[in-house]
N, C-alpha and C positions, 0 to 999 in steps of 0.2 A: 786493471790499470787504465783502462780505458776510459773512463766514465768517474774516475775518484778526483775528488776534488784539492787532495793534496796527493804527491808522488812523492816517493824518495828513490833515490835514480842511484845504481851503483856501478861503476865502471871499472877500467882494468887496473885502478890501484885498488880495488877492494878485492879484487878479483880471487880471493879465498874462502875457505867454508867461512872462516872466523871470521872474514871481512862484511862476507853475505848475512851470517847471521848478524851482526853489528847492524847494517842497513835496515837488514826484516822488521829490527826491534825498533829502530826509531821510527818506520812507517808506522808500526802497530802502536805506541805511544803515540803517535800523531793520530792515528783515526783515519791512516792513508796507505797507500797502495806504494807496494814494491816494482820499479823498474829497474830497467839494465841495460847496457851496451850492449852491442854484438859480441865484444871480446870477454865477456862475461858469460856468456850463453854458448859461444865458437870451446869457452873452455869447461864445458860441461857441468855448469855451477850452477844453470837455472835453465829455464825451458822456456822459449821462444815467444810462450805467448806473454812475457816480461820485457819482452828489448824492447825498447824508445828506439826510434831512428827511421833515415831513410830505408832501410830492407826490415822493419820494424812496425809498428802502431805510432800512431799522432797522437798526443796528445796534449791537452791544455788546460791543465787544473788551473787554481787558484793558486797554489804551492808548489813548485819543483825544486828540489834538494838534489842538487848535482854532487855526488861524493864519490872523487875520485877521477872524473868524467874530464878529460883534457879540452873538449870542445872542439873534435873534428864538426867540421860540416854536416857532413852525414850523421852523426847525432841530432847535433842542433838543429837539423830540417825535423826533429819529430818532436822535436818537444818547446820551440821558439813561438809557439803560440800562451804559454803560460804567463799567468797574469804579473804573479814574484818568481824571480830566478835568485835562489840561494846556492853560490859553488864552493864547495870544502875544496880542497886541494894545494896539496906541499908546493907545486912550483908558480911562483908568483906572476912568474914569464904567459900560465896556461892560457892558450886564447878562450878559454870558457869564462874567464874575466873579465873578458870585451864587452860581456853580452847580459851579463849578471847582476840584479837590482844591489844586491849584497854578497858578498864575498868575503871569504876566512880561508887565509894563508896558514895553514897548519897541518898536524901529522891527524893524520882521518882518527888512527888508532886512540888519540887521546879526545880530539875533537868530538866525536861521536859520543864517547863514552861520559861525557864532560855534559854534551847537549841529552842525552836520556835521564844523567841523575838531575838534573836541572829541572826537567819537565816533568818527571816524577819527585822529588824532592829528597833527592837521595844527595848523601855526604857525595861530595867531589873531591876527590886525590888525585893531582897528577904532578 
């Protein structure tokens, strides 16, 4: 994650196997590296050396995929050097929208699943 030029970032609304693996796949379709919040890693779904954040890695791809990630500070100090900031997330309020070149108000669960058959050319159902 340190050194990839796209991330897909997942936080505590993914914060599930199903959510993780949902994330895994659209980094691996993109040709990019999996990150995570601390509350993603604090809940034993990935292993440390994945958290973005201040008690985390810096990083600063070209692409970060914020999905799920509300936009505390302490995140955003590890990953506010990337070049595009794309944030998925249901609450439209989220301050990760402050900060975001593009932004999608939507349920991850559909979102995500929506954005891999798209880039692979799979039918979309939702």
């Amino acid at each position: 994650v340190d050194d990839a030029n796209i991330v897909v970032a997942a936080g505590a609304g993914m914060a599930t196997e199903q959510g993780i693996a949902m994330v895994q796949e659209l980094a691996e379709v993109l040709g990019g590296a999996m990150g995570v919040s601390r509350k993603v890693v604090d809940a034993g779904l990935v292993s440390y050396e994945h958290q973005v954040g201040q008690t985390g890695k810096t990083v600063g791809p070209q692409l970060y995929i914020a999905c799920g990630i509300s936009g505390a500070i302490q995140h955003l100090a590890g990953m506010n050097e990337s070049k595009y900031i794309v944030a998925i997330n249901k609450d439209p309020e989220a301050p990760i929208f402050g900060i975001c070149d593009y932004g999608i108000v939507g349920d991850l669960n559909d979102v995500i699943p929506a954005m891999i058959a798209k880039l692979t050319q799979k039918e979309v159902s939702i």
